[in-house]
BAVEX-240553 format. One record per residue: chain; x, y, z of N, C-alpha, C in turn; residue in three letters; residue number from 1. Coordinates in Angstrom, 3 decimals, always signed. Each point is the difference from the previous one (the first is absolute). Layout:
! BAVEX-240553
- A_X_Y_Z_X_Y_Z_X_Y_Z_Ala_NUM $
...
//
This chain:
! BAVEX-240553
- A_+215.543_+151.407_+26.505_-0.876_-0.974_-0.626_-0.766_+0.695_-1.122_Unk_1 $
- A_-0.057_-0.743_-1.016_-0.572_+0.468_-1.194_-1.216_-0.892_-0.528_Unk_2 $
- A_-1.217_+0.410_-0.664_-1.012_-0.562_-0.583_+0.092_+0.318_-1.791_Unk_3 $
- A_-0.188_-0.750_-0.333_-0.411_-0.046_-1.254_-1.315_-0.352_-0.907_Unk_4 $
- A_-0.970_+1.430_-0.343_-1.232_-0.530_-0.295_+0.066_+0.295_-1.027_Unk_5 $
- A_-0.359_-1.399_-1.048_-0.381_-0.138_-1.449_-1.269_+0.206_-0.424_Unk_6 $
- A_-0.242_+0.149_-1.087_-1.390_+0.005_-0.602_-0.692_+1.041_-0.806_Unk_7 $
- A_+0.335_+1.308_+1.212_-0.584_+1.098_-0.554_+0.174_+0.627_-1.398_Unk_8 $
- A_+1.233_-0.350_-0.860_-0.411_-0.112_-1.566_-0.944_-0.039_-0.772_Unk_9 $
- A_-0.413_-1.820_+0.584_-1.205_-0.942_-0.586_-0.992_+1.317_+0.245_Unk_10 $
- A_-0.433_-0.056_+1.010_-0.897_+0.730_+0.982_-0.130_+1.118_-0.662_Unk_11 $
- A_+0.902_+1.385_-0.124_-0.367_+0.683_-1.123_-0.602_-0.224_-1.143_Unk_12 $
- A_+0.537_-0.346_-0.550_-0.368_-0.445_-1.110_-1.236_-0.199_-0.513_Unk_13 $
- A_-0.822_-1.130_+0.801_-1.285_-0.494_+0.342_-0.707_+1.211_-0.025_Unk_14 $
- A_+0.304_+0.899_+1.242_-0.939_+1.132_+0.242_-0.130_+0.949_-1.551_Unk_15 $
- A_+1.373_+0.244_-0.202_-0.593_+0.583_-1.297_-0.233_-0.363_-0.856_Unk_16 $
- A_-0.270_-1.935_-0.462_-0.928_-0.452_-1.098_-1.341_+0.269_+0.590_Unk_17 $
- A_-0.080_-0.309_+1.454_-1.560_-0.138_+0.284_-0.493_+1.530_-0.565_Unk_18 $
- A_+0.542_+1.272_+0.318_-0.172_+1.062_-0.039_-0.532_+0.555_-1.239_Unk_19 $
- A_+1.062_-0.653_-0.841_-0.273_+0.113_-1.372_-1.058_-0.541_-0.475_Unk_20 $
- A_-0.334_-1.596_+0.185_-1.186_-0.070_-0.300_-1.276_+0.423_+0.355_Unk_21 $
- A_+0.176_+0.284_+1.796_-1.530_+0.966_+0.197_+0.121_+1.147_-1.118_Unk_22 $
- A_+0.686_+0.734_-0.029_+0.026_+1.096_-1.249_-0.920_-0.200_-1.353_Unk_23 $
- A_+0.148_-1.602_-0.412_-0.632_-0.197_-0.970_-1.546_-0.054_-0.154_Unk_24 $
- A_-0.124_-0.406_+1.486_-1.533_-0.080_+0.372_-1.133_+1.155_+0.456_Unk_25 $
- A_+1.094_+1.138_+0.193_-0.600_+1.080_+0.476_-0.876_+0.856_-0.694_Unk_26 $
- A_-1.196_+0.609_+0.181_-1.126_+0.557_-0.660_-0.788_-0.877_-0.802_Unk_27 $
- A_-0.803_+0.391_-0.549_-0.975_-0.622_-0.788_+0.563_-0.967_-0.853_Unk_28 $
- A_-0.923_-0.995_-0.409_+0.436_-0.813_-1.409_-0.988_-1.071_-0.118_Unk_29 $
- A_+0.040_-0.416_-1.860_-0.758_-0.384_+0.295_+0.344_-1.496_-0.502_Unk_30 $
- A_-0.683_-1.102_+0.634_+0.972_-1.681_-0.010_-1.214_-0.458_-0.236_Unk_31 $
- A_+0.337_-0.828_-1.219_-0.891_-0.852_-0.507_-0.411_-1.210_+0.434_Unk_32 $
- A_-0.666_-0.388_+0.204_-0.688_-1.576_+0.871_+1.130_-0.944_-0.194_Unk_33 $
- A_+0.327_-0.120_-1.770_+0.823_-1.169_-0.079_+1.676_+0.281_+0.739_Unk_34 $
- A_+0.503_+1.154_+0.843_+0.841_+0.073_+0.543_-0.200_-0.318_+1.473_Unk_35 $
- A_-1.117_+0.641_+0.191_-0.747_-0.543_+1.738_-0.362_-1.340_+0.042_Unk_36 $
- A_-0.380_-0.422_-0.726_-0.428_-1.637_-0.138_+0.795_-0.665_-0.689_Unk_37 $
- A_+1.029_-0.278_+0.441_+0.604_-0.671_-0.706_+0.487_-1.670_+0.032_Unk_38 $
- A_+0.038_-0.884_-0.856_-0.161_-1.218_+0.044_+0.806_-0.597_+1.475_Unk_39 $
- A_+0.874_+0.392_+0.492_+0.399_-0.141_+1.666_-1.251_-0.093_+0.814_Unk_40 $
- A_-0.339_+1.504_+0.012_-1.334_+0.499_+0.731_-0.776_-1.005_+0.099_Unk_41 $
- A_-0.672_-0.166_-1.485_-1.025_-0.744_+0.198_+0.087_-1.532_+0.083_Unk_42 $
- A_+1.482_-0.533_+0.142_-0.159_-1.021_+0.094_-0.080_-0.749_+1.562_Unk_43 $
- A_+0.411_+1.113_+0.642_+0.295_-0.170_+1.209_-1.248_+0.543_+1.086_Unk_44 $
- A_-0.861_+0.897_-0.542_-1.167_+0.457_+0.340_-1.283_-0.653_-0.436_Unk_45 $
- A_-0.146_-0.464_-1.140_-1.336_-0.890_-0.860_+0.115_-0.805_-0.310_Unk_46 $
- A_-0.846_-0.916_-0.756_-0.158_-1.107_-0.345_+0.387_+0.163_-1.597_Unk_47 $
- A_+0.827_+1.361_-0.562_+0.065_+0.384_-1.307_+1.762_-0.299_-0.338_Unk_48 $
- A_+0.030_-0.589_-1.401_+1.761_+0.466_+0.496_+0.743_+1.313_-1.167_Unk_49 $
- A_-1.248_+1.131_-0.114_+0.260_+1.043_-0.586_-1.382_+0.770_+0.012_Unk_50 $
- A_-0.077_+1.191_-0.378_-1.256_+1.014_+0.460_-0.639_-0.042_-1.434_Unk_51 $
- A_+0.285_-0.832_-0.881_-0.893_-0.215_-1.316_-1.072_-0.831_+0.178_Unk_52 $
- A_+1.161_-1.479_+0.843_-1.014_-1.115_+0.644_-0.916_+0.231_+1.194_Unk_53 $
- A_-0.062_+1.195_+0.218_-0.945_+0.778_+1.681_-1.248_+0.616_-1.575_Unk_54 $
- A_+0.751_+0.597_-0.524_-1.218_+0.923_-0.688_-1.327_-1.207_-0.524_Unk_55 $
- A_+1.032_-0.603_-0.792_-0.741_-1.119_-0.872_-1.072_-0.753_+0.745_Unk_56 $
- A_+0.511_-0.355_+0.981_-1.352_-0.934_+0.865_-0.326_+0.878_+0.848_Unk_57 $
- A_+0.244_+1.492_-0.160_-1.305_+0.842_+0.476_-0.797_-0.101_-1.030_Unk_58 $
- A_+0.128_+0.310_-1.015_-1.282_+0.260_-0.962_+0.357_+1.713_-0.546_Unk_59 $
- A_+1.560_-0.141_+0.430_+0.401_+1.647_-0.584_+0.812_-0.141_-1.574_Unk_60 $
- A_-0.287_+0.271_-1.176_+0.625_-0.494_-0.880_+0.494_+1.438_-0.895_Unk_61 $
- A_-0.659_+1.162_+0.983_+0.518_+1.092_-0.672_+0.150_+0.896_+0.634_Unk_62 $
- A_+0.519_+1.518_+0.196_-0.001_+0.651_+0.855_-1.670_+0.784_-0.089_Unk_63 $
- A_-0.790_-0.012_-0.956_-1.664_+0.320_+0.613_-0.572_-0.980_+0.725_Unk_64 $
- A_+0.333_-1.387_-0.097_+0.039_-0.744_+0.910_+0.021_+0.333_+1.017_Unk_65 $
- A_+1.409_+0.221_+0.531_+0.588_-0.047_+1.113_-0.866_+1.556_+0.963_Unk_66 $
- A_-0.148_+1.171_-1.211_-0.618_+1.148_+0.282_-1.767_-0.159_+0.394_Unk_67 $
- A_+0.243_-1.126_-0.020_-1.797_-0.253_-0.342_-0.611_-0.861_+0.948_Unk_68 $
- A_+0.964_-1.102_+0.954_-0.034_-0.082_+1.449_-0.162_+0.508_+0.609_Unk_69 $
- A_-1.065_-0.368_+1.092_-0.352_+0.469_+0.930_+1.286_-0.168_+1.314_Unk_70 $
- A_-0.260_+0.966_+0.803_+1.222_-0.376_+1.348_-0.047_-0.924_+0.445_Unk_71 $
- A_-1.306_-0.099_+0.333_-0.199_-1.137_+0.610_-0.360_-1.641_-0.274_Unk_72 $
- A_-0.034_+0.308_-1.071_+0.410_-1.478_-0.925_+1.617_-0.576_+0.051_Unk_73 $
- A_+0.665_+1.451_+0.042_+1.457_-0.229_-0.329_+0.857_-0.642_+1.281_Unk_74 $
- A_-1.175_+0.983_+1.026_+0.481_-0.721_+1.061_-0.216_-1.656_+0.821_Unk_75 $
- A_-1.058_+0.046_-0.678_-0.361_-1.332_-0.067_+0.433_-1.029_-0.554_Unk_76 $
- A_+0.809_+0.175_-1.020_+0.498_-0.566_-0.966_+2.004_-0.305_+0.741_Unk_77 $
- A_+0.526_+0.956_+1.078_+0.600_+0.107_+0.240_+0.211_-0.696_+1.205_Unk_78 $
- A_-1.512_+0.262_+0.783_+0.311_-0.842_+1.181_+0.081_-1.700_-0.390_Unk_79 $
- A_-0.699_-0.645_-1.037_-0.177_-1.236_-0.109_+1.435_-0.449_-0.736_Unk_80 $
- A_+0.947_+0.742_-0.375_+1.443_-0.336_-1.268_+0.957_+0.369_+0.728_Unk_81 $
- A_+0.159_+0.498_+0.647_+1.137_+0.904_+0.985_+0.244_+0.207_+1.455_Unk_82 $
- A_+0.936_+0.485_+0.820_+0.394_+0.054_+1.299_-0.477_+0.581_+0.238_Unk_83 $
- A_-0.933_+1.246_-0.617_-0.613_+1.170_+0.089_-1.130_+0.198_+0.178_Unk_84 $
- A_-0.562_+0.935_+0.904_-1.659_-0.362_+0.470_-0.676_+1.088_-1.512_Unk_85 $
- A_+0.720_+1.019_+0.023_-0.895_+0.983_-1.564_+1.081_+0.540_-0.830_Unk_86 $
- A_-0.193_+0.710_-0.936_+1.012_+0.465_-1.328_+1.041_+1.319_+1.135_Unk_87 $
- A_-0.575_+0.506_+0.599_+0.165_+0.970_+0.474_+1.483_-0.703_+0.848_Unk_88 $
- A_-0.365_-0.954_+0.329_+0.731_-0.263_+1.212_+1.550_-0.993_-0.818_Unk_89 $
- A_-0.785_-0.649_-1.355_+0.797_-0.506_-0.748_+1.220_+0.800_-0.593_Unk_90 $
- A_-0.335_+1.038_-0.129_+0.379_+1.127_-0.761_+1.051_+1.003_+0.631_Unk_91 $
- A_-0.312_+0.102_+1.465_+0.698_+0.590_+0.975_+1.477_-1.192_-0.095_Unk_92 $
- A_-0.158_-1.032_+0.107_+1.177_-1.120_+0.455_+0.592_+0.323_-1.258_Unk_93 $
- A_-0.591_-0.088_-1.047_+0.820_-0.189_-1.348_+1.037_+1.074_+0.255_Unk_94 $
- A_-0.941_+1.499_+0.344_+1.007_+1.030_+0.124_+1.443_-0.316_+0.611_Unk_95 $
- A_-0.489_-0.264_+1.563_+0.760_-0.395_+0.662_+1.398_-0.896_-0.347_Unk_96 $
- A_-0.485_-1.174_-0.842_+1.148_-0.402_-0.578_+0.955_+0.753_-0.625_Unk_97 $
- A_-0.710_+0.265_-1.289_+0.842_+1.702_-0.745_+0.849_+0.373_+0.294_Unk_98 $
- A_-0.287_+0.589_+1.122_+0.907_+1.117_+0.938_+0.966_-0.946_+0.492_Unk_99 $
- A_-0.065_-1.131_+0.650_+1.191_-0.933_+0.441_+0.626_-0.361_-1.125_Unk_100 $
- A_-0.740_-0.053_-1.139_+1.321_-0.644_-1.009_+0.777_+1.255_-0.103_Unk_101 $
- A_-0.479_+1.312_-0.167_+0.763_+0.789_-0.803_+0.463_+0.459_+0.868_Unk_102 $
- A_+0.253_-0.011_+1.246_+0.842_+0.195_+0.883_+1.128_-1.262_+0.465_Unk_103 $
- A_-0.303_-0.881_-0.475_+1.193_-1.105_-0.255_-0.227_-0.810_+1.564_Unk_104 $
- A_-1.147_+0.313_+0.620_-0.491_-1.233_+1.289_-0.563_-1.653_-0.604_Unk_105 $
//
């Protein structure tokens, strides 16, 4: 009696795209908001349907703006627009996404 198991090709394969792409992610770097926030993100997380329309009805219209917020405004500003209780926590998920896209989850 004989078995025949398919797949493991696919299955390779996979492992070494996934592989490859952790590679890309590895060590430092540095990712700009509009890649972490991105119109997906925020459409699916805020009441925004892009991180221009989050800035704007913050009252952020520039980056001294944005430098010139307080945390806790921001977070405030975050808990009342978003799934998110503070920036911190907003910011962590965004990551989070990131990493699933560019790992192809």
């Amino acid at each position: 009696m004989s078995v025949k198991i398919t797949g493991f090709d696919n299955f390779e394969k996979e492992m070494k795209r996934l592989e490859g792409a952790a590679q890309e992610l590895e060590g430092e770097r540095k990712v700009q908001f509009k890649e972490l926030l991105t119109p997906g993100f925020m459409m699916e997380y805020t009441q925004f349907d892009n991180l221009e329309e989050f800035l704007s009805a913050s009252g952020i219209n520039s980056q001294e703006d944005f430098k010139a917020m307080p945390e806790e405004q921001m977070d405030k500003i975050v808990a009342a627009t978003t799934r998110f209780s503070t920036w911190g926590e907003m910011m962590s998920g965004a990551m989070k996404n990131y990493v699933s896209e560019k790992l192809g989850f």
